[in-house]
C-alpha positions in Angstrom: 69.1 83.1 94.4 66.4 85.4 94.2 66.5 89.2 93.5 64.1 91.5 95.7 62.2 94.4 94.4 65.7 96.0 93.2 66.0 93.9 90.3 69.5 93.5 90.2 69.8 93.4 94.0 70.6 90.6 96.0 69.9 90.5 99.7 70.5 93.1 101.5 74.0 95.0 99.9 74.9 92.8 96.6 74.4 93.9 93.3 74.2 91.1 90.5 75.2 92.6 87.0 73.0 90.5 84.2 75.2 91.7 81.9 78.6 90.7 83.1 80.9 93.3 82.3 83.9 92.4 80.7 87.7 92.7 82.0 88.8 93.6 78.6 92.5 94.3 79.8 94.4 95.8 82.6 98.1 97.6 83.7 100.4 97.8 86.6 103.1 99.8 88.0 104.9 100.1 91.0 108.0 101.4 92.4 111.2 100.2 93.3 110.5 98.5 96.6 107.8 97.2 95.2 109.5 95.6 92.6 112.1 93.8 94.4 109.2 92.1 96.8 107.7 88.5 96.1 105.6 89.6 93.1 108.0 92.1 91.3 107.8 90.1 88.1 104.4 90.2 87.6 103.8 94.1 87.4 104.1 95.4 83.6 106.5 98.4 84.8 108.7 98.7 87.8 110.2 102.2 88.6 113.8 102.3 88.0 113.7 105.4 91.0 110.4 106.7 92.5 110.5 110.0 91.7 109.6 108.9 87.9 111.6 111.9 86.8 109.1 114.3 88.1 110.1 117.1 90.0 107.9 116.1 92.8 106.3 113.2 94.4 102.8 114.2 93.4 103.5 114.7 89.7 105.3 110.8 90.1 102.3 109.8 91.5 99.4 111.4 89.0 102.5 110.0 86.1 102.2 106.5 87.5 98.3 106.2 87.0 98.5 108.0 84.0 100.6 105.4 82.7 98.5 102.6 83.9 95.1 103.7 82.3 97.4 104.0 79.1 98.1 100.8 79.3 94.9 99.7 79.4 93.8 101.4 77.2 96.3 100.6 75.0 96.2 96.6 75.1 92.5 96.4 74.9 92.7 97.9 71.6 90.8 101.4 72.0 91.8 104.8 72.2 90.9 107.3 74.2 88.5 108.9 72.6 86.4 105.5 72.6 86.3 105.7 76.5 83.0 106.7 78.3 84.6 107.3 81.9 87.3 107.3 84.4 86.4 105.9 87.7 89.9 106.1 89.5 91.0 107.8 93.3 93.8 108.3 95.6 94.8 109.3 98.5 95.3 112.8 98.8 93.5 115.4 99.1 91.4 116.6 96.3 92.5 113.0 94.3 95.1 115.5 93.2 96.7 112.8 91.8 93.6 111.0 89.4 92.5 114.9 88.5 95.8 115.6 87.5 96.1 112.6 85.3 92.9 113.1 84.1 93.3 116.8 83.2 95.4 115.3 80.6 93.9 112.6 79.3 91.1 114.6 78.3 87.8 111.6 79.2 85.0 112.1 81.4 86.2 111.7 84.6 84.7 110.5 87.9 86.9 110.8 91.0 86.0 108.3 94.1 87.3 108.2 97.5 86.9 105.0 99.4 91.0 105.7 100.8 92.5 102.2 99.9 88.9 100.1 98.9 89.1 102.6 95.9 90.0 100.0 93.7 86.8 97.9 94.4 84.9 100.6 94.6 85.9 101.8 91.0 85.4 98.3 89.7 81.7 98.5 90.9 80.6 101.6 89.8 82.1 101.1 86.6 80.0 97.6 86.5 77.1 99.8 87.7 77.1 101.8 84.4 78.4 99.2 81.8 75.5 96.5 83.6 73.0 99.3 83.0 73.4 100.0 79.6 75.1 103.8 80.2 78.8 103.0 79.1 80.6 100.5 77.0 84.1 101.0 78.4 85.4 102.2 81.7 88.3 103.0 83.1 88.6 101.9 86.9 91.9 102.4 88.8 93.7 103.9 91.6 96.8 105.0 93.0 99.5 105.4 95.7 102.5 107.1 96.3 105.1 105.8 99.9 106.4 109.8 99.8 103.0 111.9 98.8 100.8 109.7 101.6 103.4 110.3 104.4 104.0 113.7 103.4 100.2 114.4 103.6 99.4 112.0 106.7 102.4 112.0 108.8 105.3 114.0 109.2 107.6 115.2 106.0 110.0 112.3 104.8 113.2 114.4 106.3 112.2 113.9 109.5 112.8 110.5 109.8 110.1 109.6 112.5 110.4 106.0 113.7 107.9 104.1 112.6 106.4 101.5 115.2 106.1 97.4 114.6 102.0 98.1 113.8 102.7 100.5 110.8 102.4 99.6 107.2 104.1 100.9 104.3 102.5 102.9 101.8 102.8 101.2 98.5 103.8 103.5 95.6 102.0 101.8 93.0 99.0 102.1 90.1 97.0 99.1 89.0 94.2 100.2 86.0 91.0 97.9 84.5 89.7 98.0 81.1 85.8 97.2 81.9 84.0 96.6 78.4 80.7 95.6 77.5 81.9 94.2 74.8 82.0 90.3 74.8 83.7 89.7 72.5 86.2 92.0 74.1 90.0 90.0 74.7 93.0 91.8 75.8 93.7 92.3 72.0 96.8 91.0 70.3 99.4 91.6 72.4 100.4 88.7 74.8 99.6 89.0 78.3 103.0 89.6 79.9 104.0 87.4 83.1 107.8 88.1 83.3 109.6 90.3 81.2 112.4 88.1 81.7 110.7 85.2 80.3 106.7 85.8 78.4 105.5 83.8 76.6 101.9 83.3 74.8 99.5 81.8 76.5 95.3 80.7 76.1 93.6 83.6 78.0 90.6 82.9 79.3 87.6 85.4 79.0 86.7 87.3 82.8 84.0 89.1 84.0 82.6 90.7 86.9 79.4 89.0 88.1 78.7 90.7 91.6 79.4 93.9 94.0 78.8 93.9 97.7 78.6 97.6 99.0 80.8 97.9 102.0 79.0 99.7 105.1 81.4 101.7 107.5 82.2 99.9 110.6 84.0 101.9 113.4 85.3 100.1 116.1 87.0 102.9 118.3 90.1 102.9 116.8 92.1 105.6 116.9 95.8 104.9 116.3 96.7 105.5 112.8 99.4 103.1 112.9 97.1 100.4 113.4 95.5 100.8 110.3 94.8 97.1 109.9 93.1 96.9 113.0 90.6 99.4 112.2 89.9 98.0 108.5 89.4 94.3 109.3 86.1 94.4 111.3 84.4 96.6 107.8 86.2 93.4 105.9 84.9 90.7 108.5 80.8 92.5 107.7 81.3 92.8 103.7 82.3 89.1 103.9 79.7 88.0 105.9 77.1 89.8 104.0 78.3 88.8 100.7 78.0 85.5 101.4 75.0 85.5 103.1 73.3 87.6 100.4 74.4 85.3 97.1 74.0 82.1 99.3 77.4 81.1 98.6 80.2 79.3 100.8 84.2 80.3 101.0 84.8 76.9 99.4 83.0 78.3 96.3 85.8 80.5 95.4 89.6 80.1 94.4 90.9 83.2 96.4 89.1 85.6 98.9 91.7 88.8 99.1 91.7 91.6 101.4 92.9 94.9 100.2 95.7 95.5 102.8 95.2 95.0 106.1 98.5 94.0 106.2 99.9 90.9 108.5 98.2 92.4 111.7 95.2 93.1 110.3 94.9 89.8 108.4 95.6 87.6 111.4 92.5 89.6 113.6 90.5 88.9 110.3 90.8 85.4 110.1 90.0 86.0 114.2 87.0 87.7 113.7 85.4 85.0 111.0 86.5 82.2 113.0 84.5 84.1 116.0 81.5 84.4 113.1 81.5 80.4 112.8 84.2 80.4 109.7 87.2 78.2 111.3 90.5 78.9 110.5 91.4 76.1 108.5 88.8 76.8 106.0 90.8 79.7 105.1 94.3 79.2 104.6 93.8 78.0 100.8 91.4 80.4 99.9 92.5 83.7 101.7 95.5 86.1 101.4 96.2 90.0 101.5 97.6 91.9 99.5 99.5 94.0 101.7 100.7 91.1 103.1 101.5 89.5 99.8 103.7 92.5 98.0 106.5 92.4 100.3 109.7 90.4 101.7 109.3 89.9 105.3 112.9 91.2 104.9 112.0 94.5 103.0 111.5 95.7 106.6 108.1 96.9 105.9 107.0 96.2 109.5 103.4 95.1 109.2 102.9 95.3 105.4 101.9 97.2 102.7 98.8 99.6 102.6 97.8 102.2 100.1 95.1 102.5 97.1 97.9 101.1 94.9 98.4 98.0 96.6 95.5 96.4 96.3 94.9 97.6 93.0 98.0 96.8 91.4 98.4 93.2 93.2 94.7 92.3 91.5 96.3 93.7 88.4 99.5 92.8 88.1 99.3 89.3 89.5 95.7 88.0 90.3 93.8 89.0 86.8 96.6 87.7 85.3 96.3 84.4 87.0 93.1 84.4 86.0 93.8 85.1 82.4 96.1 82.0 82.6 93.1 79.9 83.9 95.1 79.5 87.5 92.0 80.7 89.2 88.7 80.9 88.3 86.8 82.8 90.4 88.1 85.5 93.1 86.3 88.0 95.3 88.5 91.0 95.6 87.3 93.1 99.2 89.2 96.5 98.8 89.7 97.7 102.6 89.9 101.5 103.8 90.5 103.8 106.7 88.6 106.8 106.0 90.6 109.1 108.4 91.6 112.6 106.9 94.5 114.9 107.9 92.5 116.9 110.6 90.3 114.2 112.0 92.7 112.3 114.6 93.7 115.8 115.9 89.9 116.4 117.0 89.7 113.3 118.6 87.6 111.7 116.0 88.4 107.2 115.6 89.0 105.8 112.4 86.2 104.4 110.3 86.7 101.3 107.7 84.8 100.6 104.6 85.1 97.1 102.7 83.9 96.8 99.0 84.1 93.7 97.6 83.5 92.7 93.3 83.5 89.2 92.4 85.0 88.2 89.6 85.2 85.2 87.4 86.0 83.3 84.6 83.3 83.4 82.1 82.0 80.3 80.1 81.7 79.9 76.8 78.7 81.7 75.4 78.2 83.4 78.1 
């Protein structure tokens, strides 16, 4: 691979950090439902109601991700005061619920909304500084809340609209990264926690983030907002495409390619749309998953999956990164997927653009 006149560029939307920041630690939590799907043992905290005991949704919500960046915080050994930044975002309006949460935690904060690709999209501009030599430990996270995004996007929760077969359920969840520049940097001390009901220690290998592919908005026409898979695969089918394209690499080069939650509609016109591309089928069924449709139970009754900031950002954190700390997988590319409608836009007619940003992450070698 060669770089172009962008030093650290490859091709033409890939970004190779030299410097290969360090995931130094990470936390999870999610909410009831959540916790009772197929990966409910691998989040650090699972709500024991969703409210959090907060008064209202939002405040549960900001709670949650406050929470999570503690926790990261917290097991790679710092403290707050020896954090440079906060990348994290949500989905409502204002990031109410990272401003909030950062109000109190009292660190330079950057908000970022990329709707549910937030969580790749924090992971890569906090690579961005830490590569460059302008921070030595971010923050990157992001958030969801089931009752604050359908209070915001739908109808209020009392109404009890019917939700059609194509919809996907809003993940109330929080997933937070440690990035360090420090290479030395190992989630510190305390043993990585698998299940609560039965952790153990285990050799944790060192990983790092070695690449960021800048998603591009691809609208299709779509304009149902219950077919929100629909309208984020194509951006997910081009970030793909151009990431391997750009670092010359195959899908047989890495352990797991995961979506950020197109959900099991949205996944099956994926694997559609790269078979159309010249990327059979078959090629991907060991390598490629979702994570809205990984985090729940066919009979949770979710209808097409889960969806939300929090999904694919606790799913990486709760159950991939830790995989990858047990040496399970080596290296992943995680393509956060989003559907950059607002409140007001499907009213004036407007379709729904996607956005794919994809980091790659890997297990580091010795030395490196």
């Amino acid at each position: 691979m060669t770089c172009n006149k962008a030093k650290n560029k490859l091709g033409k939307q890939t970004l190779a950090f030299l410097n290969k920041p360090v995931i130094a630690s990470g936390g999870s939590i999610v909410g009831v439902k959540e916790g009772q799907g197929p990966l409910g043992k691998w989040f650090d905290m699972v709500l024991e109601e969703d409210t959090f005991g907060e008064k209202t949704w939002e405040k549960s919500e900001s709670k949650m991700l406050k929470e999570a960046v503690k926790m990261a915080i917290n097991r790679g050994g710092k403290n707050p005061k020896e954090i440079d930044a906060i990348l994290t975002g949500d989905l409502l309006n204002q990031l109410m619920s990272s401003a909030f949460m950062a109000r109190d935690m009292q660190i330079p904060f950057i908000g970022l909304y990329g709707a549910c690709s937030t969580m790749a999209e924090s992971l890569l501009m906090g690579s961005v500084l830490i590569d460059g030599g302008y921070a030595s430990n971010i923050i990157a996270g992001a958030s969801s809340h089931y009752c604050t995004a359908e209070r915001q996007f739908r109808m209020p929760l009392e109404h009890g609209n019917q939700r059609p077969p194509s919809a996907q359920w809003t993940a109330t969840a929080a997933g937070s990264i440690l990035l360090s520049a420090d290479e030395q940097q190992i989630e510190e001390q305390k043993p990585l926690i698998i299940d609560n009901r039965n952790s153990g220690p285990v050799t944790e290998k060192k990983i790092c983030i070695t690449h960021g592919t800048l998603g591009k908005i691809i609208d299709t026409g779509m304009k149902d907002s219950n077919q929100m898979g629909a309208a984020m695969a194509p951006a997910f089918v081009d970030t793909v495409l151009n990431h391997l394209e750009d670092t010359k690499r195959q899908l047989s080069d890495y352990d797991m390619i995961l979506s950020g939650d197109l959900g099991h509609i949205g996944k099956q016109i994926a694997v559609d749309l790269l078979s159309d591309a010249g990327i059979p089928a078959k090629d991907l069924v060991n390598c490629y998953d979702d994570c809205g449709a990984m985090i729940y139970e066919k009979e949770q009754d979710t209808h097409a999956g889960g969806s939300g900031c929090g999904c694919s950002a606790s799913v990486f954190t709760g159950y991939v990164y830790k995989r990858m700390k047990k040496g399970e997988l080596n290296r992943v590319l995680l393509i956060s997927t989003g559907a950059l409608l607002s409140t007001i836009s499907p009213g004036q007619g407007e379709s729904i653009p996607g956005i794919a940003h994809a980091v790659c992450i890997e297990t580091c070698k010795e030395g490196e």
